[in-house]
N, CA, C and O atoms as a GROMACS GRO file, in nm:
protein
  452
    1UNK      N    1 -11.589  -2.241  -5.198
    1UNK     CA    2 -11.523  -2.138  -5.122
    1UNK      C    3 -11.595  -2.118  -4.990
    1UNK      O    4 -11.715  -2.136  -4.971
    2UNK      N    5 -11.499  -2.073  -4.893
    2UNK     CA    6 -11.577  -2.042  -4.749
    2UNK      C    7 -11.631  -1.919  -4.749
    2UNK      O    8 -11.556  -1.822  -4.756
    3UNK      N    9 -11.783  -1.902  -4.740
    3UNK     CA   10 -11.828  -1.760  -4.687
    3UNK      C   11 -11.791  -1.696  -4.575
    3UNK      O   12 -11.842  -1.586  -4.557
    4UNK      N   13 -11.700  -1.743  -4.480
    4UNK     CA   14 -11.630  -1.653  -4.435
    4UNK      C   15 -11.521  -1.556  -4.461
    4UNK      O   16 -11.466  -1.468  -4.395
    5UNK      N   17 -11.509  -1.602  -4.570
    5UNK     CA   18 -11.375  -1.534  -4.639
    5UNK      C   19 -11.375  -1.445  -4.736
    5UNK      O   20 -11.331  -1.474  -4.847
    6UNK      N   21 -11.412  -1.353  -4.713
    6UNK     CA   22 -11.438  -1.238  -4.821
    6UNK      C   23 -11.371  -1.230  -4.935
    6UNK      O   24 -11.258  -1.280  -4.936
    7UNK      N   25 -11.421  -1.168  -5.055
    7UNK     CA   26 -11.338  -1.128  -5.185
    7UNK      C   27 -11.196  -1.066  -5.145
    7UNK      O   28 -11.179  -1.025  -5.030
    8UNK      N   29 -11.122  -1.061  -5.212
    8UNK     CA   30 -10.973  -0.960  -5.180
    8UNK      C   31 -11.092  -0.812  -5.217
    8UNK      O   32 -11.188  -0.802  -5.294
    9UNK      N   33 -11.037  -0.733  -5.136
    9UNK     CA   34 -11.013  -0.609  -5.156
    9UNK      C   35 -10.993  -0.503  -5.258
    9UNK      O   36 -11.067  -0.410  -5.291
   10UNK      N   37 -10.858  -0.547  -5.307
   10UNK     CA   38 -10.781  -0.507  -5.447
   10UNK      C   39 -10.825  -0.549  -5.554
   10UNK      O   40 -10.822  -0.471  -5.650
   11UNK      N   41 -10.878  -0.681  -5.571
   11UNK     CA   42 -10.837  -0.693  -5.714
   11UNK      C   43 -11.001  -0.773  -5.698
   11UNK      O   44 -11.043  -0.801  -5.810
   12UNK      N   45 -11.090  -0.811  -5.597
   12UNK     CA   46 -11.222  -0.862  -5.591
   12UNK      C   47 -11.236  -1.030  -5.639
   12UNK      O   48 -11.336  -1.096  -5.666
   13UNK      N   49 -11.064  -1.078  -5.636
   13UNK     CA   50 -11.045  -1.249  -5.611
   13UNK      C   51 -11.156  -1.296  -5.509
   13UNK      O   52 -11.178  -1.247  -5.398
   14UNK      N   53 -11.223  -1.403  -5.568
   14UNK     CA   54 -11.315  -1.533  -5.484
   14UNK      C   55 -11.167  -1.592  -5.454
   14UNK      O   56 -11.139  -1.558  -5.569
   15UNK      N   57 -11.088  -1.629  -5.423
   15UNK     CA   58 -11.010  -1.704  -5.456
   15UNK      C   59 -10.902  -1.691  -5.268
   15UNK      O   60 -10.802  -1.750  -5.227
   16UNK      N   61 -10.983  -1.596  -5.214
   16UNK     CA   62 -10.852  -1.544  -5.109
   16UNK      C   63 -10.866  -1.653  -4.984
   16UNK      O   64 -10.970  -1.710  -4.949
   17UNK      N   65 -10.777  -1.663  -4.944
   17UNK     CA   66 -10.758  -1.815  -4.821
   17UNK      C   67 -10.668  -1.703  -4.736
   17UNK      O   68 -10.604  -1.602  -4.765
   18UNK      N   69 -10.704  -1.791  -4.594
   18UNK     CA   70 -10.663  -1.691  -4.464
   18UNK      C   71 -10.547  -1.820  -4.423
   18UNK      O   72 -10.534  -1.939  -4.452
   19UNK      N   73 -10.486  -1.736  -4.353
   19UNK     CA   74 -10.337  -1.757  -4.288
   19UNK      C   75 -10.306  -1.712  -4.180
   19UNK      O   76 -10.278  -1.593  -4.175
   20UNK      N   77 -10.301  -1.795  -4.054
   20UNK     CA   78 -10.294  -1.716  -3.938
   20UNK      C   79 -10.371  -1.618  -3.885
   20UNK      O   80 -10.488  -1.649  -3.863
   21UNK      N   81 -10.342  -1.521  -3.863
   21UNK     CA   82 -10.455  -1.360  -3.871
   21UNK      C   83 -10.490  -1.336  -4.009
   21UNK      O   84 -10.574  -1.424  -4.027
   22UNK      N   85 -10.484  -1.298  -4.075
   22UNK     CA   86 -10.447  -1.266  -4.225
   22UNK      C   87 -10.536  -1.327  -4.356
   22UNK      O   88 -10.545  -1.449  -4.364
   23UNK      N   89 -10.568  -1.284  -4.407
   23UNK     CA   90 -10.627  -1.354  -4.509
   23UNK      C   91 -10.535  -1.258  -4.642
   23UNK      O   92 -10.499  -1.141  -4.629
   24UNK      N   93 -10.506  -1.364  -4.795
   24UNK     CA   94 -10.386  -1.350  -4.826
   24UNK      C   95 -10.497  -1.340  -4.984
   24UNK      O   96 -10.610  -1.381  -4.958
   25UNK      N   97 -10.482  -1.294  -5.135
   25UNK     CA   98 -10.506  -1.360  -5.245
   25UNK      C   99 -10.390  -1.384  -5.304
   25UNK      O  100 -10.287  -1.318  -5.308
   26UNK      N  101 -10.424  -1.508  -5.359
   26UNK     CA  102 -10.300  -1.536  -5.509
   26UNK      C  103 -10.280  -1.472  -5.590
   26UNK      O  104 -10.174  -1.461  -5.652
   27UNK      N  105 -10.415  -1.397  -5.610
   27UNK     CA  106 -10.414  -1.363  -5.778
   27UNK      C  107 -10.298  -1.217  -5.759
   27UNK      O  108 -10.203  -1.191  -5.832
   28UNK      N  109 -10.340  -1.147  -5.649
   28UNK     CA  110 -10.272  -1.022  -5.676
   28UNK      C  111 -10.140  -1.007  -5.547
   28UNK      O  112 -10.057  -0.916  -5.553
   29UNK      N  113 -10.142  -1.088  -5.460
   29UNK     CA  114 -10.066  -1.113  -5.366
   29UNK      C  115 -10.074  -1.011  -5.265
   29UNK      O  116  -9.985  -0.955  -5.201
   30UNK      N  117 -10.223  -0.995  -5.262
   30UNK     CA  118 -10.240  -0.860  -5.115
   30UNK      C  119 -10.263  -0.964  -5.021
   30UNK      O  120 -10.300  -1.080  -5.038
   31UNK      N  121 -10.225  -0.875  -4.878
   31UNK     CA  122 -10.231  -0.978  -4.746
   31UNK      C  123 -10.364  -0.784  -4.678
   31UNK      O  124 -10.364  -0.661  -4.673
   32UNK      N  125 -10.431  -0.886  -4.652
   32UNK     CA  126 -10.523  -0.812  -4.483
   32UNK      C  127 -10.507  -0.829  -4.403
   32UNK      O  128 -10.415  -0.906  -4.374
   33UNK      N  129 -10.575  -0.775  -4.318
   33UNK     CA  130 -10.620  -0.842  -4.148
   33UNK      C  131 -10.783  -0.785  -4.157
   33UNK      O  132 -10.825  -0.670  -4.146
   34UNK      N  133 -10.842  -0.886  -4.175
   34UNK     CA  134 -11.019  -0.904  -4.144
   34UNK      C  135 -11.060  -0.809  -4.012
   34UNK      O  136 -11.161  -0.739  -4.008
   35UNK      N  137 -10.951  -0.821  -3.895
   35UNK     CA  138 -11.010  -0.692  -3.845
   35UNK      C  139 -10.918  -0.593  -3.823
   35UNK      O  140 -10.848  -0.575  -3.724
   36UNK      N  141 -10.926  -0.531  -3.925
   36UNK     CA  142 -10.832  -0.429  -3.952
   36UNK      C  143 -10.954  -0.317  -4.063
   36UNK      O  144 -11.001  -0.346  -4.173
   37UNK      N  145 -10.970  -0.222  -4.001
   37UNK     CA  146 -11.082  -0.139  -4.089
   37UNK      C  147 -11.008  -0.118  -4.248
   37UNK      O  148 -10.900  -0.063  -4.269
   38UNK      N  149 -11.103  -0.178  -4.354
   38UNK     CA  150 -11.044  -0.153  -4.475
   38UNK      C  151 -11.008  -0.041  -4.507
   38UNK      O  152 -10.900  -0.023  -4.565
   39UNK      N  153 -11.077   0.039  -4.482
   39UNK     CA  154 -11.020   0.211  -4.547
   39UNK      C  155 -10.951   0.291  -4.455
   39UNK      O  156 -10.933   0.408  -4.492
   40UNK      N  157 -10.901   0.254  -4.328
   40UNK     CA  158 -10.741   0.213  -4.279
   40UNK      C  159 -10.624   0.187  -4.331
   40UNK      O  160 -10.512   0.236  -4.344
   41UNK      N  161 -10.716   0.049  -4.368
   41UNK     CA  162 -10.600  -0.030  -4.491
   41UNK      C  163 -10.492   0.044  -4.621
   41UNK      O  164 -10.376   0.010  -4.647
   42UNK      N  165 -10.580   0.160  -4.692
   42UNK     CA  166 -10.604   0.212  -4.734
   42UNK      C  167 -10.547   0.275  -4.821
   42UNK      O  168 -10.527   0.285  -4.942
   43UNK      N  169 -10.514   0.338  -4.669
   43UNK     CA  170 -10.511   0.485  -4.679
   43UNK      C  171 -10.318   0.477  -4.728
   43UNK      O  172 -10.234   0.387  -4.728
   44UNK      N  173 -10.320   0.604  -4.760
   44UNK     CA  174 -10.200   0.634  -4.842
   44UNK      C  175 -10.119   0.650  -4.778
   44UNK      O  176 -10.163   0.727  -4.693
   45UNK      N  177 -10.004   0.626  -4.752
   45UNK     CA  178  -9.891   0.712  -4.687
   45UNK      C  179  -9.766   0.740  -4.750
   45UNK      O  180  -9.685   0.657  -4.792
   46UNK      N  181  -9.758   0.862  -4.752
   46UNK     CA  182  -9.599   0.910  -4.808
   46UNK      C  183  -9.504   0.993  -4.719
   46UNK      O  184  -9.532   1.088  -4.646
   47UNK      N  185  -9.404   0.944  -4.740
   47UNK     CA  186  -9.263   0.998  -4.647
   47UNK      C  187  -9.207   1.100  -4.769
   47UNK      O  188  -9.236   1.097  -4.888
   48UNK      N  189  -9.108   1.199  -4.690
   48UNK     CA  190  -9.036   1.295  -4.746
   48UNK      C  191  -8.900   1.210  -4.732
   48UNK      O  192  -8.887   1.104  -4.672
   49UNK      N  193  -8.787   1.292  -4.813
   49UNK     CA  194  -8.676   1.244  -4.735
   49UNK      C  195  -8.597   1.183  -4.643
   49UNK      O  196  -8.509   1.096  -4.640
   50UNK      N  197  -8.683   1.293  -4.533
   50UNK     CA  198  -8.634   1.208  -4.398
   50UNK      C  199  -8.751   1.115  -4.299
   50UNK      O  200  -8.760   1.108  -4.176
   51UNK      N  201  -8.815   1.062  -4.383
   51UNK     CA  202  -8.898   0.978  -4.342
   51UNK      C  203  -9.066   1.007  -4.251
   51UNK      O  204  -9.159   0.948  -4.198
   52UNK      N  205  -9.015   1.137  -4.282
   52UNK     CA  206  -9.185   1.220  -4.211
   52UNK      C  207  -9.297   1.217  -4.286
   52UNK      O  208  -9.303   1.258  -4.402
   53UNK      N  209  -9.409   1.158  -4.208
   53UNK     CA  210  -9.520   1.115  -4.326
   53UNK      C  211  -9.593   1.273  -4.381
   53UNK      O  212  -9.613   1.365  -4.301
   54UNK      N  213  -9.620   1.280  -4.495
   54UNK     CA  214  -9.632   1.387  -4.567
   54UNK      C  215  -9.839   1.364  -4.558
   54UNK      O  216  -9.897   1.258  -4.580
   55UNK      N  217  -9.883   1.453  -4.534
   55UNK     CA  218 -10.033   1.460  -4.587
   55UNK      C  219 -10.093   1.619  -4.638
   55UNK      O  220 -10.036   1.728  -4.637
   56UNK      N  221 -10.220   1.583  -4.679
   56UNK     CA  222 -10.257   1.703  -4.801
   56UNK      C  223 -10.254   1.871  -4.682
   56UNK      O  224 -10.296   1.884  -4.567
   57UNK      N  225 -10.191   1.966  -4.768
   57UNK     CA  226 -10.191   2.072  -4.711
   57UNK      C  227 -10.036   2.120  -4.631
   57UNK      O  228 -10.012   2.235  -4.595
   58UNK      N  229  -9.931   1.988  -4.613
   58UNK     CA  230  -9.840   2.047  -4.578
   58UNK      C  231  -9.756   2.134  -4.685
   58UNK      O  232  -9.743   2.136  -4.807
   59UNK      N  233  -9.696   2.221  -4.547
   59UNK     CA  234  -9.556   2.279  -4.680
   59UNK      C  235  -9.460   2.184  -4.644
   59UNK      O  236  -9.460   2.128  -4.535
   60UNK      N  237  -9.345   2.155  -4.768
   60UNK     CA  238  -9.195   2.102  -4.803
   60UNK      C  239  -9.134   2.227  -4.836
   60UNK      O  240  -9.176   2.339  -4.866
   61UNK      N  241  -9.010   2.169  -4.821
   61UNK     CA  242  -8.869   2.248  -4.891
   61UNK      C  243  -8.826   2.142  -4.977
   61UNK      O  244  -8.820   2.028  -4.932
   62UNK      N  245  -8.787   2.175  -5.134
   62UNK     CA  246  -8.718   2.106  -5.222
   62UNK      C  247  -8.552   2.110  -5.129
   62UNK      O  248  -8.504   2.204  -5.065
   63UNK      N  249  -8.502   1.986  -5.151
   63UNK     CA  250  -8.361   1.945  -5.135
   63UNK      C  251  -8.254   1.986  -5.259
   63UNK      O  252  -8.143   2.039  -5.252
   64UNK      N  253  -8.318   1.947  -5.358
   64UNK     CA  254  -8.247   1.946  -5.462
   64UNK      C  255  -8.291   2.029  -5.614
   64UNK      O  256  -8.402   2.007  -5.662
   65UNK      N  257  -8.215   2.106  -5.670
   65UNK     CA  258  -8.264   2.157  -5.761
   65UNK      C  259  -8.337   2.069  -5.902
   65UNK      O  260  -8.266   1.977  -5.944
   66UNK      N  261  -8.439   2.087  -5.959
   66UNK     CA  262  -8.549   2.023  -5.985
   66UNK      C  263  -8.550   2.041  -6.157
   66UNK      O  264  -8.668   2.013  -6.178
   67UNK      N  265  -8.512   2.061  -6.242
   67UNK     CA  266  -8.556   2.050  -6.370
   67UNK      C  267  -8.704   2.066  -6.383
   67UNK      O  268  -8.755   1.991  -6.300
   68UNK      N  269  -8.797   2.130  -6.451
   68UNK     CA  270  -8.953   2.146  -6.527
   68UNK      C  271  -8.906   2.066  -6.612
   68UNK      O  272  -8.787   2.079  -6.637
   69UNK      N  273  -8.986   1.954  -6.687
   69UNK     CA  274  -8.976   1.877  -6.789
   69UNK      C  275  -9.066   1.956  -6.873
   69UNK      O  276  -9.179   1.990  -6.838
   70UNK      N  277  -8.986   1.998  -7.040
   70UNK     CA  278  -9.038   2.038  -7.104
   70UNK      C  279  -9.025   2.188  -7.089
   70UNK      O  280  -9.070   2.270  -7.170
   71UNK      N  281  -8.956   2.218  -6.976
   71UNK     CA  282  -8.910   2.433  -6.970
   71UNK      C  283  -8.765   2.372  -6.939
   71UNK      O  284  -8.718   2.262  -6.914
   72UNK      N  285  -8.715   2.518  -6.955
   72UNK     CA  286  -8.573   2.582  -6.924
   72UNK      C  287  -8.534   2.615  -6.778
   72UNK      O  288  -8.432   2.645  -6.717
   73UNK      N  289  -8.700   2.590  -6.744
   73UNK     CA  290  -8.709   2.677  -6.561
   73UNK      C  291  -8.649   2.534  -6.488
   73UNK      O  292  -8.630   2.419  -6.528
   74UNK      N  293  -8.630   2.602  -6.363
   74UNK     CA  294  -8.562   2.516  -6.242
   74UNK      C  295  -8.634   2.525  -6.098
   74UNK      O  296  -8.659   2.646  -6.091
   75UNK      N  297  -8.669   2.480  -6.007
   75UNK     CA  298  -8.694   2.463  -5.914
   75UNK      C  299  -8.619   2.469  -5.841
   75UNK      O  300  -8.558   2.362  -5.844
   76UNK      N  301  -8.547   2.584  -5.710
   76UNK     CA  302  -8.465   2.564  -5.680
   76UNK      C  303  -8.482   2.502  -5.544
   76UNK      O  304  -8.588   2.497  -5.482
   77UNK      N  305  -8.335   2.444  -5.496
   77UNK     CA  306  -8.376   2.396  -5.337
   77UNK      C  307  -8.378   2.513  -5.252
   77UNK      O  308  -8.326   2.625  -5.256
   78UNK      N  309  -8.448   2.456  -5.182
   78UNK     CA  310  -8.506   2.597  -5.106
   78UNK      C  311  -8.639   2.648  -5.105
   78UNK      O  312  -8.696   2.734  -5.038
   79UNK      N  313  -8.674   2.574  -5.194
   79UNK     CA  314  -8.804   2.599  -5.248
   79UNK      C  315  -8.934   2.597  -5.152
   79UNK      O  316  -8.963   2.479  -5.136
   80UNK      N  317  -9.013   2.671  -5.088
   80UNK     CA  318  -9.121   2.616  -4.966
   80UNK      C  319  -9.243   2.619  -5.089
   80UNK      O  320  -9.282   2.722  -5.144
   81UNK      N  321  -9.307   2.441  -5.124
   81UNK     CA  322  -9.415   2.444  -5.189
   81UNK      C  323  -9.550   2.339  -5.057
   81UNK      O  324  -9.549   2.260  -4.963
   82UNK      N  325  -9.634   2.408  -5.134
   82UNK     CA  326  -9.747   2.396  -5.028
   82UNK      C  327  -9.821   2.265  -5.122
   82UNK      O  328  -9.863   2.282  -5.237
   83UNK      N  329  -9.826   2.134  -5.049
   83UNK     CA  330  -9.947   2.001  -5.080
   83UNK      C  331 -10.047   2.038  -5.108
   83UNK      O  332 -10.119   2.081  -5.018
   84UNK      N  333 -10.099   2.036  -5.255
   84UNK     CA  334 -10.243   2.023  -5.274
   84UNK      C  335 -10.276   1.850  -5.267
   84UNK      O  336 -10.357   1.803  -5.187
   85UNK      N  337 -10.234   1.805  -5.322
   85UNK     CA  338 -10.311   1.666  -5.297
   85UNK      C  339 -10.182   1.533  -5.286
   85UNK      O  340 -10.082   1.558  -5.353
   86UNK      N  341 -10.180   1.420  -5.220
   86UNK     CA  342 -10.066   1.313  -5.215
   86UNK      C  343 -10.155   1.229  -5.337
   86UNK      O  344 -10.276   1.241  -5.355
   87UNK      N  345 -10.062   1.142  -5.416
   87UNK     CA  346 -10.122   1.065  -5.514
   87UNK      C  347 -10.023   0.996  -5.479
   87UNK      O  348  -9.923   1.021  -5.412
   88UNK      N  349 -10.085   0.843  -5.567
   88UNK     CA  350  -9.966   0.679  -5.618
   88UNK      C  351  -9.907   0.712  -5.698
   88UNK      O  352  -9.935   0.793  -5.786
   89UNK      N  353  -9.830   0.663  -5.683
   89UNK     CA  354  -9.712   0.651  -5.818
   89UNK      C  355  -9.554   0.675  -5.797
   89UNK      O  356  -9.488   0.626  -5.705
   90UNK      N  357  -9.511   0.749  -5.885
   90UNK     CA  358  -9.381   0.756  -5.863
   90UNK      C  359  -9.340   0.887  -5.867
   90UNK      O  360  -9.222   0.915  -5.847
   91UNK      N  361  -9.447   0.996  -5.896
   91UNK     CA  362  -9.435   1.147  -5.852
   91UNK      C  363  -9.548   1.125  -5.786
   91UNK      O  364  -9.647   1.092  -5.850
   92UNK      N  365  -9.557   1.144  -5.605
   92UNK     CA  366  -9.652   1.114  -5.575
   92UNK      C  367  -9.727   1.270  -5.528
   92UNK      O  368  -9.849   1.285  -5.534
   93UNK      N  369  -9.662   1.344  -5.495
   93UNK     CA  370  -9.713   1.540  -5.433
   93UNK      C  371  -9.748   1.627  -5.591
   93UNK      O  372  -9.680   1.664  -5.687
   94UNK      N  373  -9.915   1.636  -5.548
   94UNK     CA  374  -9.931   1.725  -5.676
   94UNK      C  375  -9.930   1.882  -5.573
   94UNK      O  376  -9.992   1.906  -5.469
   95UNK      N  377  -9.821   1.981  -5.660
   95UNK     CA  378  -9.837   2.089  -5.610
   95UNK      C  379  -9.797   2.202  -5.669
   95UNK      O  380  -9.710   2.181  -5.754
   96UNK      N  381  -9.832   2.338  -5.655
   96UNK     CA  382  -9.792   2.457  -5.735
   96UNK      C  383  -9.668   2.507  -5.698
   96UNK      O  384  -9.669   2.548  -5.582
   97UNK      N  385  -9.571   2.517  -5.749
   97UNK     CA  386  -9.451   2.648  -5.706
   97UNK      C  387  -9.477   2.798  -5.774
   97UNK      O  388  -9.486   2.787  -5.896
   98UNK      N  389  -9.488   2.892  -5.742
   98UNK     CA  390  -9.488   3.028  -5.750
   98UNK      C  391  -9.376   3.028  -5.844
   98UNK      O  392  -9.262   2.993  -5.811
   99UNK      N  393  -9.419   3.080  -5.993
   99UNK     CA  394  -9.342   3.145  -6.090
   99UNK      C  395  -9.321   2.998  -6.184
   99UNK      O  396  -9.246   2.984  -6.280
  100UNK      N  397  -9.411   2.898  -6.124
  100UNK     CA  398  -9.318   2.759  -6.224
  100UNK      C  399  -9.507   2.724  -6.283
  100UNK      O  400  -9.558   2.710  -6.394
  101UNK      N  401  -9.564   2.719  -6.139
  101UNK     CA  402  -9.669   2.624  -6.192
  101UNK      C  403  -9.724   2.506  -6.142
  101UNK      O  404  -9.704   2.474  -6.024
  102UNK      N  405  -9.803   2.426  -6.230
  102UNK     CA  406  -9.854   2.322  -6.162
  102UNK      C  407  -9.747   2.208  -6.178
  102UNK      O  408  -9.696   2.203  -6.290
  103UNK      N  409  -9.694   2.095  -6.068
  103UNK     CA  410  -9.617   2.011  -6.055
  103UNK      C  411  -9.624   1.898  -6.015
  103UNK      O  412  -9.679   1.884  -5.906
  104UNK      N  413  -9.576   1.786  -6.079
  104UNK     CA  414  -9.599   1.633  -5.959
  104UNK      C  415  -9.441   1.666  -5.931
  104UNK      O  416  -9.358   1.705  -6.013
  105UNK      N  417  -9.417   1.630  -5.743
  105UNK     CA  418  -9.275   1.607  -5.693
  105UNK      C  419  -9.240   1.460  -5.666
  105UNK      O  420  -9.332   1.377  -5.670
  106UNK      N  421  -9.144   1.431  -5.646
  106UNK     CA  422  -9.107   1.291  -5.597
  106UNK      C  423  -9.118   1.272  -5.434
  106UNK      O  424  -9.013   1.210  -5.416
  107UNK      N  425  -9.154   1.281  -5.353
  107UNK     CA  426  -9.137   1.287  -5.219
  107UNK      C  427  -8.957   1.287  -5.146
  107UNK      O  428  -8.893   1.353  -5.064
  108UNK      N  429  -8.936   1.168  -5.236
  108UNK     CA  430  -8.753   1.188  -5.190
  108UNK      C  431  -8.659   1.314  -5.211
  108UNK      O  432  -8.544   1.318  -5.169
  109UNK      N  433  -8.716   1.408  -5.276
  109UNK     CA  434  -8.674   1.552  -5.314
  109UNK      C  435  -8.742   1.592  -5.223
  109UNK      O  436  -8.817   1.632  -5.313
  110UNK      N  437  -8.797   1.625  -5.123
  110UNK     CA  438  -8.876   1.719  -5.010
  110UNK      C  439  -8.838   1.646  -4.911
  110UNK      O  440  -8.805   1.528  -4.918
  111UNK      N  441  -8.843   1.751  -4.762
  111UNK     CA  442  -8.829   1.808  -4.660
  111UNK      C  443  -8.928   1.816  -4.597
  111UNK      O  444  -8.964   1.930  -4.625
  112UNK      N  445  -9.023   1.764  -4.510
  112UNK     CA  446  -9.105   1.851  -4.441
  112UNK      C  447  -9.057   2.018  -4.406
  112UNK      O  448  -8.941   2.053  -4.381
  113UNK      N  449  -9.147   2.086  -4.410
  113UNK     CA  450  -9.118   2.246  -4.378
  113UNK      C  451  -9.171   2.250  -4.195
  113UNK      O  452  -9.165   2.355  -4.131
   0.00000   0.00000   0.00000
């Protein structure tokens, strides 16, 4: 292997070969750019609805009325809840609504406020 070519990132493949700008691994199929600051790389980004990037501390408005999994309660639209933290996944906004509780949202259900 070439010591110029660093481990992947993601998954810590010996295995990663560069391409153009880019250096690429097989194993997990992440692409870089070597000069591109890794924790840049990184970093998270989530859109609301209408495509506004969401970060920790904003308020949203729910779009759509929301089901509690596991209550009777509802979330209604209209709702102004305040970002405690953005996470991966597929509920990515952990946040509290007043009278419901603690919540993961989907981002495609919110609004920037």
């Amino acid at each position: 292997m070439n010591n110029a070519i660093p481990a992947c990132p993601q998954c810590k493949s010996e295995y990663a070969y560069e391409d153009r700008d880019l250096f690429i691994c097989p194993e997990c199929g992440h692409e870089w750019n070597p000069k591109q600051n890794v924790e840049e790389a990184n970093t998270l980004i989530v859109r609301d609805a209408n495509g506004n990037i969401l970060q920790d501390g904003d308020y949203v408005v729910l779009i759509k009325d929301l089901k509690v999994k596991g209550s009777s309660s509802v979330a209604k639209i209209g709702t102004k809840v305040k970002i405690l933290h953005l996470t991966e996944g597929d509920h990515n906004i952990d946040c509290k609504i007043e009278g419901i509780g603690p919540m993961m949202l989907k981002s495609e259900f919110v609004k920037k406020a």
